[in-house]
N, C-alpha and C positions, 0 to 999 in steps of 0.2 A: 494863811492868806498873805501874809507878809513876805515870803518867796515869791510871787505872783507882782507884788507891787515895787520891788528894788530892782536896780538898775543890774545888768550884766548879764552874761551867758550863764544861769544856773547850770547847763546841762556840761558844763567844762569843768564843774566841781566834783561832779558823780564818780565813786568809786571805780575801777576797773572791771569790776563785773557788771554792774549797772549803764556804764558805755555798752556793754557786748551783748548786753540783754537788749538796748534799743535800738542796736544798729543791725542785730537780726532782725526784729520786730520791722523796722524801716523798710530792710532790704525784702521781707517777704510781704509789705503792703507795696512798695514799687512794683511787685512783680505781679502782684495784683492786677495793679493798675493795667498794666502791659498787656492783661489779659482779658480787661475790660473790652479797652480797646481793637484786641484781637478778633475779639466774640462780636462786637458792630461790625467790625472789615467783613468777617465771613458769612454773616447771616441780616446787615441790610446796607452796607455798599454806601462809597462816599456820598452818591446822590442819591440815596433813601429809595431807590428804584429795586434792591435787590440783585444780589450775585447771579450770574448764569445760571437759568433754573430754577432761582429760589422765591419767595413772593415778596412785596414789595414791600415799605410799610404800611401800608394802605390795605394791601391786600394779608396781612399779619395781624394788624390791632385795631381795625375797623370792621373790614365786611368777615362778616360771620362763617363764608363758605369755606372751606376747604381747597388748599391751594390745587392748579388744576391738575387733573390724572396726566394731562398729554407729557408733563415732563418725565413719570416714570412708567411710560408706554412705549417698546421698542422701535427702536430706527423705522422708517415707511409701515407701521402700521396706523390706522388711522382708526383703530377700536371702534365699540358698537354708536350706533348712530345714537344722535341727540334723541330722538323720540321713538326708539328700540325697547322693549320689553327690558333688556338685558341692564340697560340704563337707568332705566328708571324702578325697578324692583330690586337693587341692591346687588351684594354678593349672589352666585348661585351657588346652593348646597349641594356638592357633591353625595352620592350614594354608590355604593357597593363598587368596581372596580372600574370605575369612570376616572378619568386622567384629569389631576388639576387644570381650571381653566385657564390660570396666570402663574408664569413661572415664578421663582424666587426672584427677589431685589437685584441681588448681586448677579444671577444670570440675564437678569432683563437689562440690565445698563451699568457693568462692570464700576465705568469712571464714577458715575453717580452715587453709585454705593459707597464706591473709596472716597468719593468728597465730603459722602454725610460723618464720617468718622471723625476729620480734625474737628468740627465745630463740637463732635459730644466729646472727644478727649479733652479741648478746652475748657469746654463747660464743668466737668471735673473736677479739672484743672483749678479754676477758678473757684470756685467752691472749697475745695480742699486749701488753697493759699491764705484765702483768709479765714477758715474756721481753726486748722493747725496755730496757723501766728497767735490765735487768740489765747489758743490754750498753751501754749509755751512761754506767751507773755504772762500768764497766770501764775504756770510752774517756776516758771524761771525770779518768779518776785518770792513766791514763797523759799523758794531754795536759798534765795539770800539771805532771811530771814536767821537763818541758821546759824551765820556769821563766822563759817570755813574760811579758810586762812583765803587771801584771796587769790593766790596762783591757782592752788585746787578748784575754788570755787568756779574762776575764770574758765579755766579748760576745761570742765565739766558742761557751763552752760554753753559756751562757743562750741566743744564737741555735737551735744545736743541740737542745738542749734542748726548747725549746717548738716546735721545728720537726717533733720527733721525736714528741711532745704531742697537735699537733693533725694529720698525718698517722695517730696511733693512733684520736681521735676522730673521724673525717672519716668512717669507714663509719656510725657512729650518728648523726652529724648529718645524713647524708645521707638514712639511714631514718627517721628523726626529721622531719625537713622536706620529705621529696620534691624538695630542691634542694640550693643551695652543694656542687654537682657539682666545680667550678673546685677547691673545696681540697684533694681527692687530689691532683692532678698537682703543685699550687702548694705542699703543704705536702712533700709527697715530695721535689722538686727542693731548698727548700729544707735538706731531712734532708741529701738526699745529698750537696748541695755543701759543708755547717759538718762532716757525720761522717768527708768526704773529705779534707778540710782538716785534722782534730782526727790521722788516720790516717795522714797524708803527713807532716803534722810532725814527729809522733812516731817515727815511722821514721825520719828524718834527722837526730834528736835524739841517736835510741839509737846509732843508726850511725857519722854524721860529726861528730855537735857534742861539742866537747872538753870534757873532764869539769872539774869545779873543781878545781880546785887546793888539799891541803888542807894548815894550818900544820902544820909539824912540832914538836914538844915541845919 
């Protein structure tokens, strides 16, 4: 508690691995955040009215219906009537070689389709930035534990790190550019080989490697 109550920047005293453990950590809650705010933009708009298409908040965490059909209903078709059989009795069950009645999403309203994609790649996105951070913050305390020299230690977790970083980025750059396909697998391998390494050490730290030795009074 005494850290907590003196005066100064504790966090300027912190080892050099202990800096690159929290300024990862930082850096993939800012991006978090980033993403937070992405995922309001897309799905209910600065005046809570909802994006092009989408339902409102009103119409999201209040009224119970179902946002309406007219939005994924093609161009001048004006679908079965309010008080139609076809309406009010649900889907109809197709049998034996009767032609679906509604096409697929993506053929009914191409744009529509391609706009549901960013909000679930963020949503992802977002999910994965702060569960990964958490667990690397985890790893990356045990790993120090260890007490490798600290250059090794350093470029091991910073490796890790930003390996872990841009494997989390790699689905939005990908929808974002239609390319840099290669950095899933390239930034994944390199997660898995700096988080396997950070795992395997610590394990034979806690295990086999002999504790310090401490003065006696």
């Amino acid at each position: 508690m005494k850290l907590f109550i003196q005066r100064g920047f504790h966090l300027g005293l912190l080892a050099v691995p202990a800096k690159l453990v929290y300024t990862m950590f930082l850096a993939f809650v800012a991006i978090g955040l980033w993403t937070s705010w992405a995922i309001y933009a897309a799905r209910i708009g600065p005046n809570l009215d909802g994006p092009a298409g989408r339902p409102s908040v009103t119409e999201r965490y209040v009224n119970r219906a179902s946002p309406s059909a007219s939005a994924l209903a093609p161009a001048g078709s004006a679908g079965p009537a309010p008080g139609s059989a076809a309406a009010a009795s649900g889907p109809v069950l197709v049998l034996g070689d009767e032609p679906a009645a509604a096409p697929a999403l993506a053929e009914v309203t191409p744009a529509l389709a391609e706009d549901t994609k960013g909000p679930w790649v963020l949503d992802v996105f977002h999910q994965h930035v702060f569960s990964i951070s958490v667990v690397y913050l985890i790893l990356a305390h045990l790993f120090m534990l260890t007490r490798l020299h600290p250059a090794l230690a350093g470029t091991t977790i910073l490796g890790g790190g930003l390996a872990a970083l841009a494997h989390v980025l790699a689905p939005v750059i990908i929808w974002r550019t239609g390319g840099w396909q290669w950095l899933m697998p390239v930034s994944g391998a390199a997660m898995g080989l700096t988080w396997t390494a950070m795992v395997g050490w610590s394990l034979g730290a806690m295990w086999f490697g002999r504790p310090a030795r401490t003065s006696e009074p």
